[in-house]
C-alpha positions in Angstrom: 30.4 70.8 80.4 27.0 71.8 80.6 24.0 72.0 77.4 25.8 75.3 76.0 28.9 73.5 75.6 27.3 70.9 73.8 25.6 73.3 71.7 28.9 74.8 70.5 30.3 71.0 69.9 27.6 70.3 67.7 27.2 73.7 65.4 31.0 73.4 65.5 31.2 69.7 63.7 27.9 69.8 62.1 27.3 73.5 60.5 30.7 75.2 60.4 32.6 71.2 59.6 35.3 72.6 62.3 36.7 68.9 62.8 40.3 69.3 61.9 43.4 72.4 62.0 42.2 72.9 58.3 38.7 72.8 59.1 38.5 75.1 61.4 35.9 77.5 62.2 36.7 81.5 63.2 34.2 82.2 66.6 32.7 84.7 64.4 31.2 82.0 61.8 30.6 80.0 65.0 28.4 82.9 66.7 26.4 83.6 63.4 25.6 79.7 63.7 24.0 80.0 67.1 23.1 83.9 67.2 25.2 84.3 70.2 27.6 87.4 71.0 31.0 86.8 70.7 32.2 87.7 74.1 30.3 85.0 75.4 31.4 82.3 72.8 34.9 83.2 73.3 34.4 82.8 77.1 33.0 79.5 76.2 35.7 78.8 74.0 38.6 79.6 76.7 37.1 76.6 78.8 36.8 74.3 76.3 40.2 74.9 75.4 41.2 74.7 79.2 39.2 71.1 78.9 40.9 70.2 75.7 37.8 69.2 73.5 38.5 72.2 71.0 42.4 73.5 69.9 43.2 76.3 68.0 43.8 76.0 64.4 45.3 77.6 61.3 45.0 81.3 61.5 42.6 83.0 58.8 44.0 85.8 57.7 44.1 87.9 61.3 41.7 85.6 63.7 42.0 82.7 65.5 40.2 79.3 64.3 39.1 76.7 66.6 38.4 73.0 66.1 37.1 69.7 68.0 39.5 67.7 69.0 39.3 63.7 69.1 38.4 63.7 72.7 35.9 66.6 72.0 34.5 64.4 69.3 34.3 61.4 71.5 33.1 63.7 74.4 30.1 64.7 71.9 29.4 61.2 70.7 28.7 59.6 74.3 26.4 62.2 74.8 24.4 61.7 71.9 24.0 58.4 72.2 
């Protein structure tokens, strides 16, 4: 994972509170969060997935919510340290 990663991890938990299934944030609240096109976030997102520090959550309505998972949280916490 590189700094962008991070980024997402942290406006993720921090600003959209995407920490659970219920929780979870669409990629569109997460791009307004970091002013960052959604093509790219989703690319991002595909990886983390892939890595398994975000799942998908509960749809809302017709998209796709994300959220951190424990070893994404744990993942974000050594780094801030």
């Amino acid at each position: 994972m590189d700094r962008l990663d991070y980024a997402i991890l942290k406006v993720m938990l921090e600003r959209c509170g995407a920490g659970s299934r219920i929780t979870a944030a669409t990629s569109k609240a997460i791009c307004s969060e970091m002013d960052m096109k959604v093509d790219t976030l989703y690319r991002r997102l595909l990886g983390l997935m892939d890595m398994g520090v975000i799942c998908k959550g509960i749809k809302d309505r017709r998209e796709h919510t994300y959220y951190v998972t424990e070893d994404g949280k744990t993942a974000f916490r050594e780094v801030m340290e």
